[in-house]
C-alpha positions as CSV (number, residue, x, y, z in Angstrom):
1,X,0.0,0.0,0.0
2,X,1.3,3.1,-1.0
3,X,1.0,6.2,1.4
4,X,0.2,9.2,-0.5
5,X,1.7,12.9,1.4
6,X,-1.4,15.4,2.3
7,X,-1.1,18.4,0.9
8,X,-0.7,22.0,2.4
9,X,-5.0,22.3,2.5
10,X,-5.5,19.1,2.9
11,X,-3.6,19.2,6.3
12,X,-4.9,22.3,7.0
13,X,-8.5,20.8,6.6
14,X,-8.1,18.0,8.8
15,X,-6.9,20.8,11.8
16,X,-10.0,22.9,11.3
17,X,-12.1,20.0,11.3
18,X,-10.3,18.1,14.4
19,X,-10.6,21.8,16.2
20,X,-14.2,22.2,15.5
21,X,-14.9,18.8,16.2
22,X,-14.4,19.0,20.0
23,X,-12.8,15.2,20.1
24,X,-9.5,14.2,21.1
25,X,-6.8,13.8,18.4
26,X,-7.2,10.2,18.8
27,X,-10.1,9.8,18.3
28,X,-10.2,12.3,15.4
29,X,-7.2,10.8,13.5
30,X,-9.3,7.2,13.8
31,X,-11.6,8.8,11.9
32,X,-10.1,10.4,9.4
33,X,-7.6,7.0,9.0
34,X,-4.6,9.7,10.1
35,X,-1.8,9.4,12.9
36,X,-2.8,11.2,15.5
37,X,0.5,12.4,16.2
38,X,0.7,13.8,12.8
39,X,-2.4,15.6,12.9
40,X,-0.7,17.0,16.5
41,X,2.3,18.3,13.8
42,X,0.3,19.3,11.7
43,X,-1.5,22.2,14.6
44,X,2.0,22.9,15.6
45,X,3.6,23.8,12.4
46,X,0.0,25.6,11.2
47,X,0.7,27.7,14.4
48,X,4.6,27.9,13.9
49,X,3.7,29.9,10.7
50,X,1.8,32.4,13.3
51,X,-1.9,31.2,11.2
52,X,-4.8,31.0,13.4
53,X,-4.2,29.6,16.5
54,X,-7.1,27.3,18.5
55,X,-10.3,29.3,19.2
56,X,-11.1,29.1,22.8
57,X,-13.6,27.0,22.8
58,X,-15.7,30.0,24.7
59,X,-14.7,33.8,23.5
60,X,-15.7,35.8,26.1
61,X,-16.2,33.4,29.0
62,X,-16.9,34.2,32.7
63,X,-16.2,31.7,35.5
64,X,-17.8,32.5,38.5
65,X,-18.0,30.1,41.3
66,X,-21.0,29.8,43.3
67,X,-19.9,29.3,47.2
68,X,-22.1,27.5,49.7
69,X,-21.5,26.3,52.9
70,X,-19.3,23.0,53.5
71,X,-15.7,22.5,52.3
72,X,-14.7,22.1,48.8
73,X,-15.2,18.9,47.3
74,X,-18.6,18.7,49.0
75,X,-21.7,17.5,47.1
76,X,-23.7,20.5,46.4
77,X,-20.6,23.0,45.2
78,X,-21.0,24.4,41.3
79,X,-19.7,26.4,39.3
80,X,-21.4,28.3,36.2
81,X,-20.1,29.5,33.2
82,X,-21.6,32.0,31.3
83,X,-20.8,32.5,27.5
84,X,-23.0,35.4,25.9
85,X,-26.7,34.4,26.9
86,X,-26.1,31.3,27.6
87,X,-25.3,29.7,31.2
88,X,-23.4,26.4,31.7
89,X,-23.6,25.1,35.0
90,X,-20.9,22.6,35.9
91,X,-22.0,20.2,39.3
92,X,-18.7,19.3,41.6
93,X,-17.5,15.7,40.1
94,X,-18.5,16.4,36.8
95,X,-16.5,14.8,33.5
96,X,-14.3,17.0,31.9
97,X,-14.3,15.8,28.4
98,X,-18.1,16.2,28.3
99,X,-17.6,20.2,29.8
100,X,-14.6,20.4,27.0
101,X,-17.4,19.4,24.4
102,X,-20.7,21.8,25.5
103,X,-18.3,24.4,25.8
104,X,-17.1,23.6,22.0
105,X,-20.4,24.1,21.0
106,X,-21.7,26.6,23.1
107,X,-18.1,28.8,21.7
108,X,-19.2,27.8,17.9
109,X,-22.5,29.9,18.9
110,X,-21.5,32.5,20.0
């Protein structure tokens, strides 16, 4: 089998898509049938040449904790994000791909 060498927008592609996609670059590359490593390369040399660099995932996000009583780690404790009208509130424990990924979507929003 003969491996054939992306090309400048090709490469580029795949990092917008991976970027929008909100998945890990594992799991992105196994999709696409890429290394996951290169596609890592690929971000780092796209950024190297000073080209757009990673949205955050949120523009203009506000963290605000919201104290109650107890200590931290306590059931009960949350914090909410708010990006333009839309609140995100995040229970104590919670998973931190799955926050990665609403706020990826909440970002592509706004």
């Amino acid at each position: 089998m003969t491996k054939t060498r992306a090309t400048q927008a090709e490469r580029e592609e795949h990092v917008r898509a991976w970027e929008a996609s909100g998945v890990s670059s594992r799991a992105y590359a196994a999709r696409a049938g890429i290394n996951p490593n290169t596609l890592v390369s690929w971000r780092w040399q796209r950024r190297g040449r000073g080209e757009a660099k990673k949205a955050s995932p949120a523009p203009g996000l506000a963290f605000i904790e919201l104290a109650q009583p107890g200590r931290p780690g306590e059931a009960g404790r949350t914090i909410e994000l708010q990006v333009a009208d839309v609140t995100v509130r995040v229970p104590d424990g919670f998973d931190p791909e799955t926050l990665r990924r609403v706020l990826a979507v909440v970002g592509a929003r706004s």
